[in-house]
C-alpha positions as CSV (number, residue, x, y, z in Angstrom):
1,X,-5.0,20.6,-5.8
2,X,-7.6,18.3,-6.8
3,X,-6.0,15.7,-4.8
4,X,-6.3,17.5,-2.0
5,X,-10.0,18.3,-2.7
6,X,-10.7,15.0,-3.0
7,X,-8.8,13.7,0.8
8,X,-10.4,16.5,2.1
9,X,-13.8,15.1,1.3
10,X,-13.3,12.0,2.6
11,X,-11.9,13.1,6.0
12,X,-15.3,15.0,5.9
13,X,-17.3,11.2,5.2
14,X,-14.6,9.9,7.9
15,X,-15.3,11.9,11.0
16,X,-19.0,11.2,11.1
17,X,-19.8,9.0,14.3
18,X,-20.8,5.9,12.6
19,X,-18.1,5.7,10.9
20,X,-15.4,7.1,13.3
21,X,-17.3,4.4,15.8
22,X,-16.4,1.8,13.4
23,X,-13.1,2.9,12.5
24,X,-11.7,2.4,15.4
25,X,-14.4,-1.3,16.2
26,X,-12.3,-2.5,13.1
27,X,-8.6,-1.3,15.0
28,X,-9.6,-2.4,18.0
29,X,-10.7,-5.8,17.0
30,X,-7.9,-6.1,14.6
31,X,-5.4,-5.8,16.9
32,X,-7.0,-8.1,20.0
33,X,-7.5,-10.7,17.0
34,X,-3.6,-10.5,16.0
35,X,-2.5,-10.6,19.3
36,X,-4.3,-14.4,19.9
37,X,-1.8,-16.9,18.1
38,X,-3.2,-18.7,14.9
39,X,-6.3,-16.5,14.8
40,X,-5.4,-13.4,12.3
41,X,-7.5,-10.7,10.2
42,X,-8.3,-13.2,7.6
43,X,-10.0,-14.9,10.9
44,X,-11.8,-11.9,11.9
45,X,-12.9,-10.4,8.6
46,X,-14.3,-13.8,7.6
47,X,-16.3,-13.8,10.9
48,X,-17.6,-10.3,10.6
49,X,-18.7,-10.5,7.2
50,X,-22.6,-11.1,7.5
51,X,-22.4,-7.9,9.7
52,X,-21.6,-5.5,6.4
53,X,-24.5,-6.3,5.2
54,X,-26.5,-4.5,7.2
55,X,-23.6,-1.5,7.0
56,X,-23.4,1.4,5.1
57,X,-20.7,0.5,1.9
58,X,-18.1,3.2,3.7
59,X,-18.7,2.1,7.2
60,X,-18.1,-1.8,6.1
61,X,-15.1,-1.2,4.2
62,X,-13.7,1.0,6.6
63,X,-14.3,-1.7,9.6
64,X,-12.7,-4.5,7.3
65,X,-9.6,-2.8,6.7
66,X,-9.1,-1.8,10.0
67,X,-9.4,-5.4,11.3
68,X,-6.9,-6.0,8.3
69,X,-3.7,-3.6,9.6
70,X,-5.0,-3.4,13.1
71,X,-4.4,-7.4,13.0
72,X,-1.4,-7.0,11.5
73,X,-0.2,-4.9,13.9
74,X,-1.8,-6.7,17.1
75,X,0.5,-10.0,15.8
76,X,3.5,-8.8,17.3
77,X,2.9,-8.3,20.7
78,X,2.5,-11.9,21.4
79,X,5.7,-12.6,19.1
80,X,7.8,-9.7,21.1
81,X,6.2,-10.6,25.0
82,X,6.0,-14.9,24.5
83,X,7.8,-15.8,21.0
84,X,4.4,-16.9,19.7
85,X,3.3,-14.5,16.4
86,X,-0.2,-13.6,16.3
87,X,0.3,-14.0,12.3
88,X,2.9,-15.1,9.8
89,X,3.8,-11.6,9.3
90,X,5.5,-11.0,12.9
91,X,7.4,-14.1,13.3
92,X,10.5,-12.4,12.2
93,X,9.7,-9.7,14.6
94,X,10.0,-12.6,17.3
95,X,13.7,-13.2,16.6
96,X,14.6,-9.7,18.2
97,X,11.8,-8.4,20.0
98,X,11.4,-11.5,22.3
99,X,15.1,-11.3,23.1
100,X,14.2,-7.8,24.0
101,X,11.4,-8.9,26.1
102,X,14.0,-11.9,27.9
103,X,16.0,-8.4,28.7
104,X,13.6,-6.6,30.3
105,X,12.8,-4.3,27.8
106,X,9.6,-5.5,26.3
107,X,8.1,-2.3,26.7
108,X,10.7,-0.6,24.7
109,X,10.1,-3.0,21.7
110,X,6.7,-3.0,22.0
111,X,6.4,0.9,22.2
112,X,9.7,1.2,19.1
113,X,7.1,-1.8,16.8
114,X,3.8,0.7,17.5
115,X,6.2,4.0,16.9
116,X,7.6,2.0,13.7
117,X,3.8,0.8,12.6
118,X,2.7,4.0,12.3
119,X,5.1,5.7,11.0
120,X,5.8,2.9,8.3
121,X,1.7,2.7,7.7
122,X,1.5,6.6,7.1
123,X,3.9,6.8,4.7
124,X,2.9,3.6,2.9
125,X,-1.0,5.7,3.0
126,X,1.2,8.6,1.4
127,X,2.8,6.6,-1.5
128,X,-0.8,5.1,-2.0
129,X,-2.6,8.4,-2.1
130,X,-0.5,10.2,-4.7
131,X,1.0,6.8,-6.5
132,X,-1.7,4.2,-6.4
133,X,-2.4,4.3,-10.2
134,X,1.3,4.6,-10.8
135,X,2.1,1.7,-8.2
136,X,-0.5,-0.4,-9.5
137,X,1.2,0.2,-13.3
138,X,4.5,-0.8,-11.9
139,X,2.9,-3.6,-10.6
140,X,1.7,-4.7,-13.8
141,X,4.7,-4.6,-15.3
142,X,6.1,-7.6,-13.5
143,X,5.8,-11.1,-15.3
144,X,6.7,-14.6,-14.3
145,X,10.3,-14.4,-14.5
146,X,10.5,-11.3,-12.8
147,X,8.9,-12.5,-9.8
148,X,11.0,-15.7,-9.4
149,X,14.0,-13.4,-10.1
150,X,12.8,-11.3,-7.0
151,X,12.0,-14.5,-4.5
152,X,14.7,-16.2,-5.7
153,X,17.0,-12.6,-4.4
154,X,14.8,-13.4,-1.0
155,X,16.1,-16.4,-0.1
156,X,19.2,-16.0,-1.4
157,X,19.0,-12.5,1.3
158,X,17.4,-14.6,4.1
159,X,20.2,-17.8,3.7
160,X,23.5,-15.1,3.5
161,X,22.2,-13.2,6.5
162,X,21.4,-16.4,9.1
163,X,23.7,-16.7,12.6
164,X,26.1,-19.1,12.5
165,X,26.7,-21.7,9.6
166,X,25.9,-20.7,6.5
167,X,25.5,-24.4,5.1
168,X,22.7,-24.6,7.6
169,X,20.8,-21.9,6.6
170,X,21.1,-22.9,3.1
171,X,20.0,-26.5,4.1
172,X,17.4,-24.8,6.4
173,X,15.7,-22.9,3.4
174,X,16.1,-25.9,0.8
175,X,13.5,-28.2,3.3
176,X,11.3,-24.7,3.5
177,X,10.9,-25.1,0.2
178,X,10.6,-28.9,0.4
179,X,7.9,-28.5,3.1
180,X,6.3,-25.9,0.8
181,X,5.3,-28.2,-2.4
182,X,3.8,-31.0,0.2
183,X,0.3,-31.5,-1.2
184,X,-1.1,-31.7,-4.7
185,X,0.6,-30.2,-7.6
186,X,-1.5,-27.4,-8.9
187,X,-0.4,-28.0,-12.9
188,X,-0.5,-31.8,-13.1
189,X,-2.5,-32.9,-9.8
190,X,0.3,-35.1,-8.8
191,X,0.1,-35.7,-4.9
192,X,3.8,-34.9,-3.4
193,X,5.4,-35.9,-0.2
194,X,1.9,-36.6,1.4
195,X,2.4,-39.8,3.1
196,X,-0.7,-41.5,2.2
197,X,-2.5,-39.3,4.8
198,X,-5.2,-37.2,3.0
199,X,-5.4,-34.1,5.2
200,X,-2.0,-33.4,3.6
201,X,-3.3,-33.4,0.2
202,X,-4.2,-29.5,0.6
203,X,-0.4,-28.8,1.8
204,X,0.8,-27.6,5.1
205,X,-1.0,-24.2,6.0
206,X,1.3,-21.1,6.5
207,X,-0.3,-21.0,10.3
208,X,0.1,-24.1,11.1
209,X,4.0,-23.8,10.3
210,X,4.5,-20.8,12.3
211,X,3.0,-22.0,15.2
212,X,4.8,-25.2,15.3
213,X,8.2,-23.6,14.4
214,X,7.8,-20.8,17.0
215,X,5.4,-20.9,19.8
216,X,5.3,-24.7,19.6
217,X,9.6,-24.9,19.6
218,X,9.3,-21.9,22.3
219,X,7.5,-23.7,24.8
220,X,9.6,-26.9,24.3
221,X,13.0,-25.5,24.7
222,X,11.7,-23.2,27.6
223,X,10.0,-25.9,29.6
224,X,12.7,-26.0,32.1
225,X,11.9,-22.8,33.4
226,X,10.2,-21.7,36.7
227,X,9.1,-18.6,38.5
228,X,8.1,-15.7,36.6
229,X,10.2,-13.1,34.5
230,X,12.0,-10.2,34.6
231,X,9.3,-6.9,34.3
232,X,7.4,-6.7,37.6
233,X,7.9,-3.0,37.7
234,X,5.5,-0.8,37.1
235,X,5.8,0.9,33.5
236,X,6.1,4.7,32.9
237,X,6.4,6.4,29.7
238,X,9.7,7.2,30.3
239,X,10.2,3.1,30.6
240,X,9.3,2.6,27.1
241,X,11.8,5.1,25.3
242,X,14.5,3.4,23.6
243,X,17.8,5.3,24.3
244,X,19.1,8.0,22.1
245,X,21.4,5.8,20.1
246,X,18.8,3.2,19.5
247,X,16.6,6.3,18.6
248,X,19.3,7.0,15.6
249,X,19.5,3.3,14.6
250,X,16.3,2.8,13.7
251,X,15.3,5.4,11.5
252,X,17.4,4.3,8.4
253,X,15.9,0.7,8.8
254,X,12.3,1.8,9.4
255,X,12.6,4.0,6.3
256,X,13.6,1.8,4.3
257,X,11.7,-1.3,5.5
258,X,8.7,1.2,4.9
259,X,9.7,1.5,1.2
260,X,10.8,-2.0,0.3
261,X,7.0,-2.5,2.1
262,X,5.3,-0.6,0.4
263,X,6.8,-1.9,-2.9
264,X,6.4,-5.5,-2.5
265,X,2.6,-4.8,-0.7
266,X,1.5,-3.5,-4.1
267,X,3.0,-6.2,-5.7
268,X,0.0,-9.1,-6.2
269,X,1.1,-12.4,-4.7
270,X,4.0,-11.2,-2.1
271,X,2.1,-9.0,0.8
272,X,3.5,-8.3,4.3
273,X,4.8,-11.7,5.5
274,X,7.9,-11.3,2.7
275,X,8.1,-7.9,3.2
276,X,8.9,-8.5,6.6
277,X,11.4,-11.2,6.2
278,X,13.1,-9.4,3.3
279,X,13.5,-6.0,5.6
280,X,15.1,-8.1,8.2
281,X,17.1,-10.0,5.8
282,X,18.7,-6.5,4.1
283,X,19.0,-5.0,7.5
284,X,21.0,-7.4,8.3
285,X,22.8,-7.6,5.4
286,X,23.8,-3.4,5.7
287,X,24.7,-3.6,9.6
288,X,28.0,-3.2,10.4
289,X,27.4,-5.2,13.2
290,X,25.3,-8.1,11.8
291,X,26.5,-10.2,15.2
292,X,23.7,-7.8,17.0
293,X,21.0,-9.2,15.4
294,X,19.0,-12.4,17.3
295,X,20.2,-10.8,20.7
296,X,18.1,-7.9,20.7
297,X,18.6,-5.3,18.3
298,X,16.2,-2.9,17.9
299,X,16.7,-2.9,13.9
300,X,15.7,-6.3,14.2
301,X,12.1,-5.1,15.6
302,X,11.2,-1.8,13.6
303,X,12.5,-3.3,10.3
304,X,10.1,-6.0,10.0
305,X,7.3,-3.8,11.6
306,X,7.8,-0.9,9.0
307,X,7.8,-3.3,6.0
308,X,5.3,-5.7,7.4
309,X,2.6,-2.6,7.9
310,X,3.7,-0.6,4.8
311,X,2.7,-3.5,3.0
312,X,-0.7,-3.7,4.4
313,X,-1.6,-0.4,3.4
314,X,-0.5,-1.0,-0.1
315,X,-1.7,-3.9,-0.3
316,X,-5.2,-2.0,-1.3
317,X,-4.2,-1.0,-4.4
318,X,-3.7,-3.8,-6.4
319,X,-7.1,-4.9,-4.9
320,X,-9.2,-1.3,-5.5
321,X,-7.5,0.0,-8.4
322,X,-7.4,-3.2,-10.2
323,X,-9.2,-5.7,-8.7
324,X,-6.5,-8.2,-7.9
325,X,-6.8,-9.4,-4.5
326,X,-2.8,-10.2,-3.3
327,X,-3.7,-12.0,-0.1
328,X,-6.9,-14.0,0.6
329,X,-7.3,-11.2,2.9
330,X,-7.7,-8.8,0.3
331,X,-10.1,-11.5,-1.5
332,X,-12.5,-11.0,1.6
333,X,-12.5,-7.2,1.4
334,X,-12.6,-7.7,-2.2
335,X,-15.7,-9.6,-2.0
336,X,-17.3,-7.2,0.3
337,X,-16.9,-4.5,-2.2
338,X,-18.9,-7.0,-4.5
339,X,-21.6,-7.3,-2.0
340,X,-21.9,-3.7,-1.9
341,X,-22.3,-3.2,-5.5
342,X,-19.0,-1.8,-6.1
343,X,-17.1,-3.3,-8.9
344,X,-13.1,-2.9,-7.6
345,X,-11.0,-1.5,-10.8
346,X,-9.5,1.4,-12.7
347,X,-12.7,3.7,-12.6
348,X,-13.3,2.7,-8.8
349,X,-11.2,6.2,-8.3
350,X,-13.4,7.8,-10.6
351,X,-17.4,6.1,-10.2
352,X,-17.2,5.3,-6.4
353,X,-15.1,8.4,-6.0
354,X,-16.3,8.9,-2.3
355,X,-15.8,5.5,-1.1
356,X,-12.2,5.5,-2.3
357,X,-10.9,9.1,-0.4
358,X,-13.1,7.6,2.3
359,X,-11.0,4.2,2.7
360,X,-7.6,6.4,1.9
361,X,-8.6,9.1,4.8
362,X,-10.1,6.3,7.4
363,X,-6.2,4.7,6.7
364,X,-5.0,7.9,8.2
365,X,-7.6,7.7,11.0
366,X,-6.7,4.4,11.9
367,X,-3.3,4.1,12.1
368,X,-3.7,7.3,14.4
369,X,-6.1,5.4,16.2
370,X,-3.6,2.0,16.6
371,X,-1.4,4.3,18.2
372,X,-3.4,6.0,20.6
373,X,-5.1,2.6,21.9
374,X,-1.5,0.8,22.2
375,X,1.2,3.0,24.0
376,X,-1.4,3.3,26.7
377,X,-1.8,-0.6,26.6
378,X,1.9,-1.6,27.0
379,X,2.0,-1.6,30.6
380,X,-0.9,-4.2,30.2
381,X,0.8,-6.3,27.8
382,X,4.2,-6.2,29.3
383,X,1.9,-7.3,32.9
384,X,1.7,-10.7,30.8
385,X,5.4,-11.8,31.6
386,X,4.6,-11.3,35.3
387,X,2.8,-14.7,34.5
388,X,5.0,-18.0,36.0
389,X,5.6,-20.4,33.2
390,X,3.7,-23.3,34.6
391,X,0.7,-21.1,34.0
392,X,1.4,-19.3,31.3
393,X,2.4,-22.1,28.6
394,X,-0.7,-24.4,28.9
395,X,-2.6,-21.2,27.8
396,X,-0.3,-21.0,25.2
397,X,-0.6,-24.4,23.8
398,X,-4.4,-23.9,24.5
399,X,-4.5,-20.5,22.3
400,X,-2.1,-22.2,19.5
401,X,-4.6,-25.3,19.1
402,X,-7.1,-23.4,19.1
403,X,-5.8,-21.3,16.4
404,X,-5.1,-23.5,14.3
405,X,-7.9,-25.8,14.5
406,X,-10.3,-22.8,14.2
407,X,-9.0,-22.0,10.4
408,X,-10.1,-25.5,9.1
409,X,-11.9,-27.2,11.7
410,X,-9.2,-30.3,11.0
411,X,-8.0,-31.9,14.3
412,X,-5.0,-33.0,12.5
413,X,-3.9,-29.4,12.1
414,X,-3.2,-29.8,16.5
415,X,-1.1,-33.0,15.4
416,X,0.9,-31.3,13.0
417,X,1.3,-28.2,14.8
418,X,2.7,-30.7,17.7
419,X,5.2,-32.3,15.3
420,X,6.5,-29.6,13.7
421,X,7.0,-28.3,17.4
422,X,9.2,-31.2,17.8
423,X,10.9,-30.5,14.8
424,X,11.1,-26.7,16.0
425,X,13.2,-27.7,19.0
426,X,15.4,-30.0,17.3
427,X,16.2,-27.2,14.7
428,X,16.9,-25.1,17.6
429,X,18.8,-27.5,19.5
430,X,21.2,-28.5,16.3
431,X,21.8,-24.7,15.1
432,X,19.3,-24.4,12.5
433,X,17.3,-21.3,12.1
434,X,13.3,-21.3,11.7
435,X,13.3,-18.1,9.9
436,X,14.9,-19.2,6.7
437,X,12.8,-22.7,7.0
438,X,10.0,-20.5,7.3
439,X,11.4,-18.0,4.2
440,X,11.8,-21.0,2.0
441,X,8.5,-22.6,3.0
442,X,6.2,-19.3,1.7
443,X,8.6,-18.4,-1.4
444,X,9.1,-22.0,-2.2
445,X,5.6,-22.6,-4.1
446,X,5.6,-19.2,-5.4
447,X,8.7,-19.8,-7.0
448,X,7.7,-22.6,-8.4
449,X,4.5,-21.6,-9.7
450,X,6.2,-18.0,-11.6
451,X,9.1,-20.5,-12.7
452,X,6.9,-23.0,-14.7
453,X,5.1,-20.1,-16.0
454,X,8.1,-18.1,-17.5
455,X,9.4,-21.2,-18.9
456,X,5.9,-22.2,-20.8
457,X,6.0,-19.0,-21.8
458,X,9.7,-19.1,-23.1
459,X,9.1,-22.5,-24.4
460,X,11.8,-24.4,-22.3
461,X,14.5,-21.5,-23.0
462,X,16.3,-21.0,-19.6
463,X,17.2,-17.7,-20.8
464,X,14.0,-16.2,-20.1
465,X,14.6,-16.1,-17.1
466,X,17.3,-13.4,-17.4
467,X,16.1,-11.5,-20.2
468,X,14.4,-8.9,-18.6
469,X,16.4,-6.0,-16.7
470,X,14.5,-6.8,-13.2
471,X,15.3,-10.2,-13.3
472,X,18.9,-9.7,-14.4
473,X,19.1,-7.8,-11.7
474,X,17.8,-10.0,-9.2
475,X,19.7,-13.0,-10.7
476,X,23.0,-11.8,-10.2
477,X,22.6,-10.5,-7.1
478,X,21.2,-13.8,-5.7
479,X,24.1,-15.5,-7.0
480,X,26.3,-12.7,-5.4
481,X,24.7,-13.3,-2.0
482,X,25.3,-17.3,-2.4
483,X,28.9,-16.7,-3.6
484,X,30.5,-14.6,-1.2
485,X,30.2,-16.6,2.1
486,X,32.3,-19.4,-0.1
487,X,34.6,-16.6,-1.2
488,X,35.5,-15.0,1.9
489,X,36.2,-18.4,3.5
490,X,38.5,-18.9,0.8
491,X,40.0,-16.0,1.5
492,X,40.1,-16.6,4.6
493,X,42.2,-20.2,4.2
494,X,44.4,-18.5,1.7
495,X,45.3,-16.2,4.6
496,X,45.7,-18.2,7.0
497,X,48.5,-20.4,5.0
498,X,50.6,-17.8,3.9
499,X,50.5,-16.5,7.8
């Protein structure tokens, strides 16, 4: 009851103008910010910061985190209409939902990914309303081995589930997590696989990467291409429904990409880009018809979507309940609470009682809000592919350098961004998948970080890192995953010469 007392008063500090005005500035600029490739909320919020101070504590946070899930969402429009994520998060969303678009049913992807967002979104705002301090205990009770254990499951998932040869999606996540530990070592301050160039001595950034891979490697392999594509019609509502059966599909895998979200968004460190590869990866895993996915299933759309905006809703409680940012996203809003005064923590619930059912019912408000200003907005976005290639793919390299170049101001970010491009295509042309690269790349330094720790911590005993339940757990069923494709083959030889 008191709960309910308490959302109750903060839909009340919600729905004043200013801050409904706001709520809906920090949506709207969310989303056109995840929609430009390379760009993002961290982008955005870092941009917008000065402004807060002149806001009301309630009205800035509510802006902030708006930009932060409206951006979120915004990312996979561009991934779904061109093959280009707006953020790291959506490039898995790009493997599906672009085939969908090549189709002619980008407006039935992009209408099942807003449908998916806000359905995932509300219920991660549910968990986080009645679980947060429970969540944020769970959380907690994670250590180093545990976490490897659970990335270690992830590729493992995303290498078992890839088209075509398992070997190459194996190999394909092994130089992810090559690419990942370019740069300096962060525990002895060994530089690793830089090349004697020094703008590699900070690593490879996650954008950078995702832009080469996909929009770089889509524009390559499509540049052969004339005219204009399929989608000149004019969209109705009626257009944008997926059929019944696709209807029935997709609620098992946007329930539970929602869940496995909002697990791994409270968890510090993982956030909605793994969330969104790991959905795809299990969806794959429990289809009885894995073939269908990379053709255009819509699984393959609202999976990633659910878990991907789950993830950004509870992503806040690690950050407001115990002031551990997971992201450097969540650092920004973080450090806007800071300005404001407001020390982030356990009694944040309890001392800034206000601001906290504020944030929770402005969530709520939001992802409403996402949803209103989006279904209307298909037609427009789908009024993209009516562009002819020769147009259309400058603009994309122009928004892509762009991109990337604005997050460091380094011109050798366009460079890279070019190369890896290159190296796009050839993965494309030679059967390797960019999405367990990419998997490998963003769990490969995590990994490494949680394995050095759990073995300090177990001085050198390799055991430790199956001591725990969770990690057991995770272990075995990584090994599992690894095992069976060589199994089955076997099986499948052993078959084949008695026949």
């Amino acid at each position: 009851m008191e709960m309910l007392l308490n959302l109750a008063g903060g839909f009340a500090t919600v729905i004043t103008p200013e801050n409904l005005f706001y709520c809906f500035l920090g949506v709207a600029l969310g989303t056109f910010i995840g929609v430009l490739p390379g760009l993002g909320a961290m982008l955005g919020i870092s941009l917008l910061l000065p402004v807060t101070y002149y806001l009301t504590p309630e009205a800035a946070i509510i802006m902030l985190a708006g930009i932060y899930y409206g951006g979120e969402y915004g990312g996979s429009i561009s991934a779904i209409l061109i093959n280009v994520p707006g953020t790291p998060a959506s490039a898995v969303t790009s493997i599906d939902g672009n085939r969908m678009a090549r189709q002619g049913r980008a407006a039935v992807a992009l209408f099942s990914a807003a449908v998916a967002s806000f359905i995932a979104g509300s219920i991660g705002i549910a968990l986080m309303t009645l679980f947060a301090p429970a969540i944020a205990r769970f959380a907690l009770t994670f250590n180093s081995a545990d976490y490897f254990a659970v990335m270690l499951l992830g590729l493992a998932a995303s290498a078992s589930v890839a088209r075509g040869s398992a070997l190459k999606a194996v190999v394909a996540v092994v130089f992810g997590v090559l690419f990942g530990t370019i740069g300096t070592d962060v525990s002895t301050g060994v530089q690793r696989y830089t090349l004697g160039y020094p703008e590699l001595i900070g690593g490879i950034g996650l954008v950078v990467l995702a832009m080469g891979l996909f929009g770089m490697a889509e524009v390559t392999s499509s540049a052969g291409r004339i005219g204009s594509r399929r989608g000149a019609q004019r969209i109705r509502l009626r257009d944008m429904l997926p059929a019944r059966a696709e209807v029935i599909r997709s609620v098992l895998p946007v329930l539970r990409g929602s869940a496995l979200g909002s697990v791994l968004g409270a968890l510090p460190g993982t956030g909605p880009t793994i969330a969104s590869f790991m959905a795809y990866s299990l969806e794959k895993k429990v289809a009885r018809q894995p073939e269908r996915f990379g053709q255009g299933a819509i699984e393959g759309v609202v999976a990633p979507e659910s878990a991907n905006n789950a993830a950004a809703q509870t992503a806040f409680i690690p950050t407001l309940t115990l002031g551990i940012p997971g992201t450097a996203t969540m650092a920004l809003i973080l450090g806007a609470l800071m300005i404001h005064g407001i020390p982030p923590g356990p009694e944040l619930t309890t001392r800034n009682a206000d601001l906290f059912w504020a944030l929770i019912a402005s969530f709520w408000i939001g992802n409403l809000f996402l949803l209103i200003l989006n279904i209307p907005l298909v037609g427009l976005w789908v009024k993209l592919l009516h562009i002819p290639y020769r147009l259309l793919f400058p603009a994309i390299i122009c928004l892509i350098c762009v991109g990337v170049y604005s997050i460091s101001l380094n011109p050798f970010d366009i460079f890279l961004v070019l190369i890896i491009g290159l190296m796009g295509y050839g993965m494309r042309v030679s059967g390797f998948e960019a999405a367990p690269f990419l998997m490998g790349f963003i769990l490969g330094p995590l990994m490494e970080e949680n394995l050095r720790r759990a073995l300090q911590l177990g001085r050198g005993d390799p055991a430790v890192l199956v001591q725990g339940p969770i990690a057991a757990i995770c272990v075995a069923l990584a090994l599992l995953l690894l095992v069976m494709p060589v199994l089955s083959h076997l099986l499948r030889l052993v078959r084949g010469a008695r026949g």
